[in-house]
C-alpha positions in Angstrom: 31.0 4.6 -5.4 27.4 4.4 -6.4 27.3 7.3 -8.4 29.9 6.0 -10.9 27.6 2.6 -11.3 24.8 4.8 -12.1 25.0 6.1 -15.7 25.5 2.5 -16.6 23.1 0.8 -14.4 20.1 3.3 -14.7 19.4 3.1 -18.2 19.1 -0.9 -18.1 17.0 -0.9 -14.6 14.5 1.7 -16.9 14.2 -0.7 -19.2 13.4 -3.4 -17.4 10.7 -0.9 -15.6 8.7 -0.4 -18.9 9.1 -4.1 -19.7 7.3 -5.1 -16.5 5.1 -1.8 -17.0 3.9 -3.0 -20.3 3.5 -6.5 -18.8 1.7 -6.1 -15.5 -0.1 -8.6 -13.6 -2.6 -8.8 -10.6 -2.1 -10.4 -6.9 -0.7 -13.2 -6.6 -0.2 -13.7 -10.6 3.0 -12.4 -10.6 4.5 -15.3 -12.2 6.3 -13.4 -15.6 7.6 -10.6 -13.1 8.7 -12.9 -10.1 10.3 -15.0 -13.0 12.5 -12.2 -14.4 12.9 -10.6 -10.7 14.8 -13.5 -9.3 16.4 -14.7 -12.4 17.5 -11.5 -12.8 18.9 -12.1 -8.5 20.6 -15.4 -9.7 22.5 -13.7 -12.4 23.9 -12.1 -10.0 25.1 -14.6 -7.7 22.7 -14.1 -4.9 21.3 -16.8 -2.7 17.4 -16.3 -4.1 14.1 -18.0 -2.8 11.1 -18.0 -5.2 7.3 -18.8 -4.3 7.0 -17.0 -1.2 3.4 -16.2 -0.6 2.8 -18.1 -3.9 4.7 -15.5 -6.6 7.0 -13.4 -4.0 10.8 -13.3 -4.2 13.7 -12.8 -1.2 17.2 -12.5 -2.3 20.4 -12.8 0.5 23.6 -10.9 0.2 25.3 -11.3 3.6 29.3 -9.5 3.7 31.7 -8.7 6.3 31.3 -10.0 9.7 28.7 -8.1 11.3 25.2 -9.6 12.6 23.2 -7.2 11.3 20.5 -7.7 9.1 18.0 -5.7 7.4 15.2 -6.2 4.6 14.5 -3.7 1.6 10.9 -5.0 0.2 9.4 -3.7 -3.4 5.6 -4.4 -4.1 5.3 -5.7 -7.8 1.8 -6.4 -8.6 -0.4 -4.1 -10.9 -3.8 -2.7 -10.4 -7.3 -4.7 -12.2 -7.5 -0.7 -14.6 -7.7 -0.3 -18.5 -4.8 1.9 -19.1 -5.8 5.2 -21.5 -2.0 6.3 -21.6 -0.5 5.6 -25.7 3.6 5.3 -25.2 5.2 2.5 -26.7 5.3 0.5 -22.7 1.7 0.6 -22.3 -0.5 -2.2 -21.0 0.0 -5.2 -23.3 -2.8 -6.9 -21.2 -6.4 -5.2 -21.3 -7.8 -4.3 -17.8 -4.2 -4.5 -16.0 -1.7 -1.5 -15.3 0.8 -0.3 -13.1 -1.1 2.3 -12.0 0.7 2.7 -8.4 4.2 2.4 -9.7 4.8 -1.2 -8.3 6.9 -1.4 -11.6 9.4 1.6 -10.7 9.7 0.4 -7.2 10.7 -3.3 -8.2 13.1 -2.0 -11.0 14.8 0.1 -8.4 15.2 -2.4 -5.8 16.8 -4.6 -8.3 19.3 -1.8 -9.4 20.0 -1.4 -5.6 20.9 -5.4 -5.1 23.0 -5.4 -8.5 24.8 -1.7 -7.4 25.4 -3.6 -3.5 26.9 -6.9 -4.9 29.4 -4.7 -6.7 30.0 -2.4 -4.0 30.8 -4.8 -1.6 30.5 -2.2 0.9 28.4 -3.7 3.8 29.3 -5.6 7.4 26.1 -7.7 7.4 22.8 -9.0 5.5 20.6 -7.6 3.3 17.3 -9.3 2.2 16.0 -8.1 -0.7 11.9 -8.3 -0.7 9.7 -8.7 -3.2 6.3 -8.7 -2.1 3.1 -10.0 -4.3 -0.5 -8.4 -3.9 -0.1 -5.5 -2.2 -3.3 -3.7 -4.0 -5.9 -5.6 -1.4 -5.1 -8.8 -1.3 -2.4 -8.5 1.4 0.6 -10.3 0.1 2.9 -8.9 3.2 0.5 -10.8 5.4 0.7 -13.9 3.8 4.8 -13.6 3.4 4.7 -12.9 7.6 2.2 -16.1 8.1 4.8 -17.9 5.8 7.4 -17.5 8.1 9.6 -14.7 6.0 11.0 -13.3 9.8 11.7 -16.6 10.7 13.6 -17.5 7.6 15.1 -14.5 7.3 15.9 -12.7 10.4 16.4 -9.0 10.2 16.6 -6.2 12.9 14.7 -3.7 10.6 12.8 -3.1 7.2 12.5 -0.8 4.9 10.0 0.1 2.1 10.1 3.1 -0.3 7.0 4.0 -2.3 6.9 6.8 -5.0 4.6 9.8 -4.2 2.8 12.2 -7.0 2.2 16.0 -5.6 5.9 15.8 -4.2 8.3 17.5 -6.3 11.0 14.8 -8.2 14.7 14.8 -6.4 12.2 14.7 -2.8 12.0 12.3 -0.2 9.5 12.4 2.9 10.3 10.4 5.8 7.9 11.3 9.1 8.0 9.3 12.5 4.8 7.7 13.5 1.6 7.0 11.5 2.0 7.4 7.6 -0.7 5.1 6.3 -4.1 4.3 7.4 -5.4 1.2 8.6 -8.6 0.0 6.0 -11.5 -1.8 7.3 -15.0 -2.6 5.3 -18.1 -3.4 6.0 -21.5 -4.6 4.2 -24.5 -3.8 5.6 -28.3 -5.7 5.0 -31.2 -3.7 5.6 -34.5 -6.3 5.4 -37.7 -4.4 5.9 -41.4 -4.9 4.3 -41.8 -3.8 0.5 -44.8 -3.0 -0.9 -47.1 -0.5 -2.5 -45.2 3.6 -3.0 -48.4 4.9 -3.0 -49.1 3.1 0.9 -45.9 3.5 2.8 -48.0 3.0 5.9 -47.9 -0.9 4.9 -44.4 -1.3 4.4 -41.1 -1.1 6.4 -39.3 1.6 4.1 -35.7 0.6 3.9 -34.9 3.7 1.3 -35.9 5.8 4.9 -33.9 3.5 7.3 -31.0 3.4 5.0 -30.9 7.3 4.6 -31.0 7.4 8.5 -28.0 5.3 8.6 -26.1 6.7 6.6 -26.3 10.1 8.7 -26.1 8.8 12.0 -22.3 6.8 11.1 -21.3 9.8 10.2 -21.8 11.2 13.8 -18.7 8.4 15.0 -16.7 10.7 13.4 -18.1 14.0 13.9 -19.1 13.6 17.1 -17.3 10.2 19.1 -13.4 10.2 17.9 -11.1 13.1 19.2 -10.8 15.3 16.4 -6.8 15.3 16.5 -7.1 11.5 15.7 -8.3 11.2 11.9 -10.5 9.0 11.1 -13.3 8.1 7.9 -16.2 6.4 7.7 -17.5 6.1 4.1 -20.7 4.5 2.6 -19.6 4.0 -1.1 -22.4 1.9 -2.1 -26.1 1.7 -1.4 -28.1 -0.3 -3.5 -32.2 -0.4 -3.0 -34.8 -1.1 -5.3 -35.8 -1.1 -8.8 -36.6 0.7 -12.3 -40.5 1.0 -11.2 -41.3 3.9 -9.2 -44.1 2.9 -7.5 -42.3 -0.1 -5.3 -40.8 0.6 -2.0 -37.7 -2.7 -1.8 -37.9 -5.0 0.8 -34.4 -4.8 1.2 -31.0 -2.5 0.5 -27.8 -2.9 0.9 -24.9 -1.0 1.8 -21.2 -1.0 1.8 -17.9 1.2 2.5 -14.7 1.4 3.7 -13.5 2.8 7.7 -9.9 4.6 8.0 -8.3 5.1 11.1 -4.7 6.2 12.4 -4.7 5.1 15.6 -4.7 1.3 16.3 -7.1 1.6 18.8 -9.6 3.1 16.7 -10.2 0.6 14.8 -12.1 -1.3 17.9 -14.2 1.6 18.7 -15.2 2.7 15.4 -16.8 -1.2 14.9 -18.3 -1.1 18.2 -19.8 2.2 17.4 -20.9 1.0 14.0 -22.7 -2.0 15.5 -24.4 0.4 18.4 -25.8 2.9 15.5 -27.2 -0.3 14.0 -28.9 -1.5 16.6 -30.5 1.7 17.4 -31.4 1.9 13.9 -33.8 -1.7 13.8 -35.5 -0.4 17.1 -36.3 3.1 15.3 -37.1 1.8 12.2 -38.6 -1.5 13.2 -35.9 -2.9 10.2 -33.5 -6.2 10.3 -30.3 -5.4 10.3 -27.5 -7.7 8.6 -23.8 -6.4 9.8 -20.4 -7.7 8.4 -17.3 -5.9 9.7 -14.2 -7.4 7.9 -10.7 -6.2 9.2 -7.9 -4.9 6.6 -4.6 -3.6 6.8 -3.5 -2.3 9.8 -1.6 1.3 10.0 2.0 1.9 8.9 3.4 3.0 11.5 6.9 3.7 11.0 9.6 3.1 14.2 12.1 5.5 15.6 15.5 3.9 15.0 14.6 3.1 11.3 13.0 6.5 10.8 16.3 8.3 12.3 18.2 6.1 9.8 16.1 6.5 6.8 16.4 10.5 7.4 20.0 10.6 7.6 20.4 8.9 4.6 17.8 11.2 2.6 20.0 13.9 3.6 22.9 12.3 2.2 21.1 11.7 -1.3 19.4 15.2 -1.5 19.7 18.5 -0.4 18.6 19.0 2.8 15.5 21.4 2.0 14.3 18.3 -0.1 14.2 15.8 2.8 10.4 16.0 3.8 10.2 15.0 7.5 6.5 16.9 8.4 4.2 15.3 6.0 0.7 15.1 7.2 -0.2 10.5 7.2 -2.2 9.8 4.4 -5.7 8.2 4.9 -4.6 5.7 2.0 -3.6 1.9 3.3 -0.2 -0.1 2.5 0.2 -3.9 3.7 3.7 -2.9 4.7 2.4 -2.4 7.8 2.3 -6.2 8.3 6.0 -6.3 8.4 6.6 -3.3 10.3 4.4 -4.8 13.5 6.9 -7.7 13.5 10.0 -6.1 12.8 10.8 -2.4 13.6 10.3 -0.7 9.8 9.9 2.8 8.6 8.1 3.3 5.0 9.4 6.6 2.8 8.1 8.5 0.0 9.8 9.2 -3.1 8.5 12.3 -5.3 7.4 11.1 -8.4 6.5 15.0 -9.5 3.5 17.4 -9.8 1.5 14.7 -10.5 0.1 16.9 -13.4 -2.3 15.6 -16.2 -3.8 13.2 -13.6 -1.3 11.2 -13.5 -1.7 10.5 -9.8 -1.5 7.2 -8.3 -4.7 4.6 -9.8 -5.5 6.7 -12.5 -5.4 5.2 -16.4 -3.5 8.2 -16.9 -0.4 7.3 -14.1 3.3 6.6 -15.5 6.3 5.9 -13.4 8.6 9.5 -13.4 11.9 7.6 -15.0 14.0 10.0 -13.6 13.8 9.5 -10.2 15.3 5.8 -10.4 18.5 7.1 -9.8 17.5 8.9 -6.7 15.9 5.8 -5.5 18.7 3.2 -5.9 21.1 6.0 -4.8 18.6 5.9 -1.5 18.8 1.8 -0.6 22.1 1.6 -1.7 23.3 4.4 1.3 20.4 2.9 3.1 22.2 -0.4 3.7 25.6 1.2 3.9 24.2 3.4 6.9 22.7 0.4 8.6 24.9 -2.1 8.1 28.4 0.2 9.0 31.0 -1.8 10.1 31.1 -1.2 13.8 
């Protein structure tokens, strides 16, 4: 039984979470953590596959004589963030942290593959993922283009992220959307500069900007169905100098577009372009428009979800199994591997959350504590999908 491994196992996978904590590393330079992640597979006898999608690892332990297959994937790269916390695991490496608690979520799938091969308890295959780059860089898209369903077929996947603001000993598991999709765009406005004190001879690009930056706010206000959520945020504009007395010949814009609904994500750039173009013929400006396509929505599948709640309620009391949580507008590149394969993506509390130490902030520390709850979770996660039948 997995609770008997635990008291032995969970101290060791904890220590191996502040060793990668105090060690972290960026996209796609996970070579010290992929390192110890799949020697750390071998050791245990598992059939292990390094340098997927450059630094990832994918472990194989297949029992039993059933067909099934499934995949369990843990993100383990850090965030590019000076860490202000002062325990002895903190950042050994200035300007890198675990700030997202990639490290707690790699330590716990391991403790789940060593608490499995013991077990023995499974009628088919379990992959064991671990995925580089999820913070932007979109590791589980390069592991998809790589081939990882085609080396290693699987009926479902599962992913498991830890969640500050819900209470420790907590899991949320919802149907549907849970995670945005992220676009960006980079906008160019070229007008005539000149004189501050003689606007009438320029092409003001501070005033066309301005406008801009009201009217996208109208494709949310006023052109997406309000029961569909959606952002559209300008984060940066950048126009002119230290002199006071200069209107810029050009500014320059930038933000990020959030959307739920797949098919959002088409409209809100058409709509984009449109206010543009209306924009140059109002304000007799050139327009420069770059629309770049991010990580899709996580979108989590019936038959996984249904699984993923009946195991919560095996692993917590039922009043703790969250199954109504509102998506969040944030983006996870899980979502790559649950449009191929049918997936469903949980939260773990991680706790109030209280001294900010929310996800991304210098401040953020894995909650220990919940690692049991976690392994406890894939371990009865496998066993529920891969029942003998």
């Amino acid at each position: 039984m997995i609770n008997q491994l635990l008291p032995e196992l969970t101290p060791r996978i904890a220590a191996f979470r502040r060793d990668i904590h105090a060690h972290p590393e960026l996209a796609f330079d996970e070579n010290r953590t992929a390192c110890k992640v799949a020697d750390y597979l071998e050791a245990l006898g598992l059939e292990t596959h390094r340098g997927i999608a450059r630094t990832g690892v994918v472990a194989k332990l297949s029992l039993g004589l059933g067909s099934r297959a499934i995949g369990l994937r843990a993100d383990m790269d850090a965030l590019p963030l000076k860490e202000l916390n002062s325990f002895p695991h903190h950042s050994k490496h200035e300007g890198k942290m675990h700030a997202c608690g990639h490290d707690g979520h790699t330590a716990m799938l391991l403790g789940a593959a060593e608490a499995l091969t013991k077990l023995r308890n499974i009628d088919g295959t379990v992959y064991f993922i671990f995925q580089p780059a999820e913070e932007h860089e979109g590791g589980g898209r390069v592991m998809v283009e790589e081939g990882l369903f085609e080396r290693f077929p699987m009926d479902m996947v599962f992913g498991l992220h830890n969640w500050p603001g819900m209470p420790a000993g907590s899991i949320g598991v919802t149907e549907g959307p849970v995670m945005a999709g992220t676009d960006r765009f980079d906008i160019t406005i070229t007008g005539r500069g000149g004189h501050a004190a003689m606007p009438h001879q320029t092409i003001d690009v501070v005033v066309a900007g301005s406008a801009l930056v009201q009217a996208l706010q109208t494709l949310v206000s006023r052109n997406t169905d309000p029961l569909h959520p959606a952002v559209v945020s300008v984060t940066r504009f950048q126009a002119g100098g230290v002199a006071d007395n200069i209107l810029p010949e050009t500014a320059v814009l930038g933000g990020t577009v959030r959307y739920l609904q797949p098919n959002l994500q088409e409209a809100l750039e058409e709509g984009m372009r449109r206010v543009c173009t209306g924009i140059e013929a109002t304000y007799r400006v050139r327009i420069d428009f770059k629309y770049a396509h991010g990580y899709p929505p996580t979108v989590n599948a019936t038959e996984p979800s249904f699984i993923a709640r009946e195991v919560a309620r095996q692993v917590v009391r039922d009043g703790d199994v969250l199954t109504s949580l509102p998506p969040s507008m944030g983006a996870e590149d899980f979502a790559y591997l649950s449009r191929v394969v049918p997936g469903c993506y949980a939260w773990l509390g991680n706790g109030a959350g209280e001294g900010g130490c929310m996800l991304h902030s210098p401040h953020y520390d894995f909650n220990d504590d919940i690692i049991p709850l976690g392994i406890r979770y894939w371990v009865r996660l496998a066993e529920r999908a891969l029942a003998a039948r």
